[in-house]
C-alpha positions in Angstrom: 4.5 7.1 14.8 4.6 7.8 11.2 3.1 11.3 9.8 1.8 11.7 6.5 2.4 15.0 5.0 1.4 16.8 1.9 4.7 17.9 -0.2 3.7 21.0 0.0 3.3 20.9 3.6 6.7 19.3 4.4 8.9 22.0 2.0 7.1 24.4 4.3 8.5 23.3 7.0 11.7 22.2 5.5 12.4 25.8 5.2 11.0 27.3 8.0 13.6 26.2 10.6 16.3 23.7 10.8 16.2 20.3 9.9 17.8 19.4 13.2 15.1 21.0 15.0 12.0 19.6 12.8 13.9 16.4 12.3 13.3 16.1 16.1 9.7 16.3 16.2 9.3 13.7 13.9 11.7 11.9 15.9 13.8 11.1 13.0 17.1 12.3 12.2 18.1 15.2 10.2 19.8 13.1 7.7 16.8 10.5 7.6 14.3 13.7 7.0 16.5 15.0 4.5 16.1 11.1 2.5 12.3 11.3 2.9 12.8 15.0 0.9 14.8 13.7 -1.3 12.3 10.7 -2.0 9.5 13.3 -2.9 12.0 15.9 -4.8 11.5 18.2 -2.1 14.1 20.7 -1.9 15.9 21.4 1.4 18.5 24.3 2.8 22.3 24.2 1.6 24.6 24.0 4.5 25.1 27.4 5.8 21.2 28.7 4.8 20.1 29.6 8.2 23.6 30.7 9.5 23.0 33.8 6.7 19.6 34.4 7.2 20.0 34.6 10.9 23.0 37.2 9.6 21.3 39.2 8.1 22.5 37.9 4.9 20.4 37.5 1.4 19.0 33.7 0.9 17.5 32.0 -2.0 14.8 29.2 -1.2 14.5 26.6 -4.0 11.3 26.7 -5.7 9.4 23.5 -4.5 8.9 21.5 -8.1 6.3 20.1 -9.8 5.0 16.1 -8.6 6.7 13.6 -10.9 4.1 11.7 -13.0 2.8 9.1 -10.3 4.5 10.2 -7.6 2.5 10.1 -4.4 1.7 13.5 -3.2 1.6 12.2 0.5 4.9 12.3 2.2 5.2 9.2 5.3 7.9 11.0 7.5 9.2 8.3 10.2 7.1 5.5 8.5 9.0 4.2 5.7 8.8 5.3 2.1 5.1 3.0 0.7 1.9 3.5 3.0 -1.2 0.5 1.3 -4.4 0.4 2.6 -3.7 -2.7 5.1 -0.9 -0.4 6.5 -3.2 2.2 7.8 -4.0 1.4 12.0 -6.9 2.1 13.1 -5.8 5.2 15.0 -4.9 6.7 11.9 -8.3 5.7 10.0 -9.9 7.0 13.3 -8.4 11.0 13.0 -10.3 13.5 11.3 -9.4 13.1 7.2 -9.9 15.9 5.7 -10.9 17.2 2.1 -10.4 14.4 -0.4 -7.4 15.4 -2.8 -6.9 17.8 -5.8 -5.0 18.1 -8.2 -4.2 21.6 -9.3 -2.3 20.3 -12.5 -4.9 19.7 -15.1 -3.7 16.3 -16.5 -3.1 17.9 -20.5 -0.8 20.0 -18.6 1.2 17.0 -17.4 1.0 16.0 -20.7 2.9 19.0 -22.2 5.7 18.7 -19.4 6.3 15.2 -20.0 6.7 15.9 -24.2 8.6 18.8 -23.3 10.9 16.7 -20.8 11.0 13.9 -23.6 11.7 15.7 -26.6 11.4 13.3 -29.7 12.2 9.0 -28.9 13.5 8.0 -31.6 15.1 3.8 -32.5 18.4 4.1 -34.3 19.7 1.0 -36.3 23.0 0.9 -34.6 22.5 1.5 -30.5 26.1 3.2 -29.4 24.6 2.7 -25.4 22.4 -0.1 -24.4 19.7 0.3 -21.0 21.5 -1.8 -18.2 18.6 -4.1 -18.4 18.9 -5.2 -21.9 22.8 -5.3 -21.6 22.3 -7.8 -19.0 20.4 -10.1 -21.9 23.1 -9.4 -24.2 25.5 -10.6 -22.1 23.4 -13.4 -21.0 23.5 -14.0 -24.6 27.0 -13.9 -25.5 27.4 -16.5 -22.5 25.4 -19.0 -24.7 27.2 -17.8 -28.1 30.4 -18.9 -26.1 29.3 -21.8 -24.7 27.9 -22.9 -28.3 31.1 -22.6 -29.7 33.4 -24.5 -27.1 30.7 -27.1 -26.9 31.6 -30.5 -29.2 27.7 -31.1 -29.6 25.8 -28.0 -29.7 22.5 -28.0 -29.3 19.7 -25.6 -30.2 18.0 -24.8 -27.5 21.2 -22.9 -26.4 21.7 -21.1 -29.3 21.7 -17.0 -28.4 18.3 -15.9 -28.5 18.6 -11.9 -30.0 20.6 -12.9 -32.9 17.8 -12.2 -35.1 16.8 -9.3 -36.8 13.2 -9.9 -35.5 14.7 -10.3 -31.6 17.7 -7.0 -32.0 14.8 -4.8 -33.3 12.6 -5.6 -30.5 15.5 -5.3 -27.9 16.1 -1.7 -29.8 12.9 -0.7 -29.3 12.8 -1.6 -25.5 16.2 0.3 -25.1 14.8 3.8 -26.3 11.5 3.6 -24.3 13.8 2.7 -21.7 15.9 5.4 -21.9 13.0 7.7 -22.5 11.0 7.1 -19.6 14.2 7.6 -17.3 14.1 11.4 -17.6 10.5 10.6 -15.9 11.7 8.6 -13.1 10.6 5.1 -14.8 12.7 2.1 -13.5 12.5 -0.7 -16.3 13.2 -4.0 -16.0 13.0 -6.9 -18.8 13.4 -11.2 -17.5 12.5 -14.1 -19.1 14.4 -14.4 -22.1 13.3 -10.9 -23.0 9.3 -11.5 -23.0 8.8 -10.4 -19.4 9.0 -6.7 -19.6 8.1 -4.1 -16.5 8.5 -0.1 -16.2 7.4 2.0 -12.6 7.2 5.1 -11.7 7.3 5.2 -8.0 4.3 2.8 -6.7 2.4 2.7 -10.2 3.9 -0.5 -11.7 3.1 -1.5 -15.4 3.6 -4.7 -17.6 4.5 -4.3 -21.2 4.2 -6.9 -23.9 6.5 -6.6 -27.4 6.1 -8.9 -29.6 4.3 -10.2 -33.0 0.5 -10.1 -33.1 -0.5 -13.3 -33.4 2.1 -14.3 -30.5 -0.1 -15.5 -27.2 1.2 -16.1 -23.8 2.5 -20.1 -23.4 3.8 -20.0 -27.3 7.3 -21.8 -28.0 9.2 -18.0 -28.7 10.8 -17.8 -32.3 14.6 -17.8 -31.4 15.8 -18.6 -34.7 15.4 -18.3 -38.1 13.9 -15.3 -40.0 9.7 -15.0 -39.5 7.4 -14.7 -42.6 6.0 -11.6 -40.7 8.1 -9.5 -38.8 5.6 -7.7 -37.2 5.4 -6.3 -33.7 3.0 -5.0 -31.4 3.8 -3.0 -28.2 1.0 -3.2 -25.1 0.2 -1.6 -22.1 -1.3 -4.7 -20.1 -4.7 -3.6 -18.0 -2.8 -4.9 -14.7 -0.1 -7.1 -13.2 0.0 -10.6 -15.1 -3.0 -9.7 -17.4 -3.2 -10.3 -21.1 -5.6 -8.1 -21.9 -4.3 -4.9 -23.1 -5.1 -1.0 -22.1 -3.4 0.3 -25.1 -1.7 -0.8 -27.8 0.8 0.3 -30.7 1.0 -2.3 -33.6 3.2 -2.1 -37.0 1.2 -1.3 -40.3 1.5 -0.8 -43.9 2.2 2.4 -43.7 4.0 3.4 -39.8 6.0 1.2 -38.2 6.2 1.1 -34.3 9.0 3.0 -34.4 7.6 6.1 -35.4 5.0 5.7 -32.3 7.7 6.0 -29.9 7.2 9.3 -28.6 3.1 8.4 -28.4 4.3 4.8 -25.9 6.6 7.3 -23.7 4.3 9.8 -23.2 1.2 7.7 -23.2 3.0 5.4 -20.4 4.0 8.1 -17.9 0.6 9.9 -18.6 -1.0 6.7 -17.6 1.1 6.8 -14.5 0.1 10.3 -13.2 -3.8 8.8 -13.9 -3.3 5.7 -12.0 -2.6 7.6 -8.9 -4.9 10.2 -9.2 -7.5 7.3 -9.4 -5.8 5.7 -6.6 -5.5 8.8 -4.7 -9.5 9.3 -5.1 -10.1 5.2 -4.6 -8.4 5.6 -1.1 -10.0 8.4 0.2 -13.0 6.7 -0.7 -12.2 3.5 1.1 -10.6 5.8 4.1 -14.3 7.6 4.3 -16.0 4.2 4.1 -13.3 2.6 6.4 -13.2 5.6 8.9 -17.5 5.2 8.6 -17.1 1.5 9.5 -14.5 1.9 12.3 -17.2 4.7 14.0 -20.3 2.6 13.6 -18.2 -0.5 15.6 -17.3 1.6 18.0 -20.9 2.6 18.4 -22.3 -0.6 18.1 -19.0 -2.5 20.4 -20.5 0.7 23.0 -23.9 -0.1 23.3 -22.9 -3.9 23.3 -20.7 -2.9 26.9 -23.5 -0.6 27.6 -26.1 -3.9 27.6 -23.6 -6.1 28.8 -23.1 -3.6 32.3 -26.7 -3.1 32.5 -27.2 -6.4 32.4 -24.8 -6.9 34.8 -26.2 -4.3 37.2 -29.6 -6.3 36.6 -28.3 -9.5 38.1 -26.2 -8.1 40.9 -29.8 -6.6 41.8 -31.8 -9.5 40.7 -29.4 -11.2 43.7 -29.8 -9.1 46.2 -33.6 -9.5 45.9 -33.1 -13.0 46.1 -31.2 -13.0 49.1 -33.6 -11.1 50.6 -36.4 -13.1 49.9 -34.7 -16.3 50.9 -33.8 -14.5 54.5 -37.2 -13.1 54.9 -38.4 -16.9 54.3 -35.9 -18.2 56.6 -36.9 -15.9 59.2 -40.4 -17.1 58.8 -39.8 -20.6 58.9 -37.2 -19.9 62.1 -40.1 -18.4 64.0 -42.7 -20.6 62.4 -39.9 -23.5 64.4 -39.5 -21.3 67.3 -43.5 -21.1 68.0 -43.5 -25.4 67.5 -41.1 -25.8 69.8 -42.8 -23.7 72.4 -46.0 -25.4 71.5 -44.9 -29.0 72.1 -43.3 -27.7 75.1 -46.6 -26.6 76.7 -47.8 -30.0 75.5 -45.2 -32.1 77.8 -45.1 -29.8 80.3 -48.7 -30.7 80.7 -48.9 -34.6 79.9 -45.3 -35.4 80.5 -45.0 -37.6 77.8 -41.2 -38.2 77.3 -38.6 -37.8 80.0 -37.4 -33.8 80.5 -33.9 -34.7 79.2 -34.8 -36.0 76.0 -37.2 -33.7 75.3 -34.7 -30.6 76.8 -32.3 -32.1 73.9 -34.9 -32.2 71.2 -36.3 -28.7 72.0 -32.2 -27.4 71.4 -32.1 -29.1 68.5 -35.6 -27.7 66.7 
């Protein structure tokens, strides 16, 4: 069975005795605790560590570092690596829960390590290194510039879609806040001919929008040709597959997007960290309701089985009685019979109205 740890609980451990020997009451591996470590940037013993300190020998412990922007502060050791609310059994919504969670870090201070981790994101003209994800369009790209070229009748709906000055700024822009939130841990993708643009940190998953203003979702995309306004606007979309924006950076007379760059970085991994702390807080609150639920049907599914037995008990007894009664009346009607019998026989012993035999038979027979 899976247990959830704090990080701060786990590097305890981690360094209070070997991993082969913790690793075992987990019932994982050694190397498979070590992953689940490494998943939460929890530090672990070099090779060697505990020979030392059992020698006698000086030791440095690594400093246990600070959460990554939405990083889950809740390790799942034996469990897998995500734990949702319809993964929770009931056993685990059943066991005591605890305080609901902290966060010792006041958020502006996760705001100054994430600008000091940063630095300043700036968009050159010419990119010397292009984000894997937007290499992969380019190349996607130069697939249809080739196939343009060797076709006899080109047409224009495979002409290469970031040829544009419009299209190579926007793919410029999405490489440095790319690159930018990588020193944070994001993982950015980008699909659908560029439009389709995702960044997560961990489990907090985000949907960005780049384009011009006026551009809404279902538009035929400008592929070619210059645009009378060259425009853009960069969103933070409110959740998965929304329009609707959170926050948004747009292109004006006097600051272009560019010079926002370092505000979208920070902003996005800030917005991260606050997800989960809100989702921290939300599932502790559903837990506590959940946990409240679970106890009151088992209350309830209690005195259901209590009714159910007693009601039980009441029919077993309810049958008894009956059986009793009915024998009581059938011993009342057997000597109620017996006393007939003995009645008629006075009667034909007297005026010997039938023969003996057929009233010897009759008599056996009442």
């Amino acid at each position: 069975m899976a247990e959830r740890l704090s990080r701060k609980t786990l590097y305890d451990l981690v360094w209070s005795e070997p991993m082969k020997t913790l690793s075992a009451r987990f019932g994982v591996s050694d190397v498979g605790l070590k992953k689940a470590c490494a998943r939460a940037t929890i530090p672990t013993p070099d090779r060697g560590y505990w020979a030392k300190r059992d020698a006698g020998k000086e030791t440095l412990q690594a400093a246990l570092p600070a959460r990554p922007p939405g990083m889950d502060d809740e390790v799942s050791v034996a469990g897998g690596r995500n734990r949702y609310h319809g993964s929770w059994t009931e056993e685990d919504l059943v066991r005591p829960i605890g305080a609901p969670p902290e966060f010792s870090e006041p958020i502006e201070t996760v705001r100054a390590r994430i600008v000091e981790v940063l630095g300043h994101v700036t968009v050159p003209h010419k990119v010397q290194n292009w984000h894997p994800a937007i290499e992969r369009l380019l190349k996607d790209d130069e697939k249809r510039r080739e196939k343009q070229l060797a076709s006899p009748y080109p047409m224009s709906w495979n002409n290469p879609l970031f040829e544009t000055s419009f299209e190579r700024r926007r793919l410029r822009i999405l490489n440095s806040l790319f690159f930018a939130v990588a020193k944070m841990n994001g993982r950015s993708s980008v699909h659908r001919e560029g439009r389709d643009i995702r960044i997560s940190f961990f489990q907090q998953h985000f949907q960005l929008a780049l384009d011009s203003p006026k551009t809404r979702r279902g538009q035929v995309l400008r592929t070619t040709g210059e645009p009378n306004d060259t425009r853009l606007c960069l969103s933070i979309l409110k959740s998965w597959g929304s329009v609707e924006a959170l926050v948004s950076w747009q292109d004006d007379d006097s600051h272009k997007l560019e010079m926002h760059m370092t505000d979208i970085a920070v902003q996005l991994i800030l917005t991260a960290e606050i997800r989960y702390r809100e989702g921290a807080l939300h599932q502790y609150q559903w837990r506590v309701e959940r946990k409240a639920e679970l106890e009151e049907e088992e209350r309830q599914n209690k005195l259901e089985a209590e009714r159910a037995e007693k009601a039980r008990q009441k029919r077993i007894e309810q049958g008894r009685i009956n059986r009793l009664l009915r024998d009581a009346a059938a011993f009342q009607q057997a000597a109620e019979i017996r006393k007939y019998v003995a009645a008629i026989q006075q009667t034909q012993a007297r005026d010997r109205a039938s023969s003996a035999d057929e009233f010897e038979q009759w008599s056996k027979w009442g």
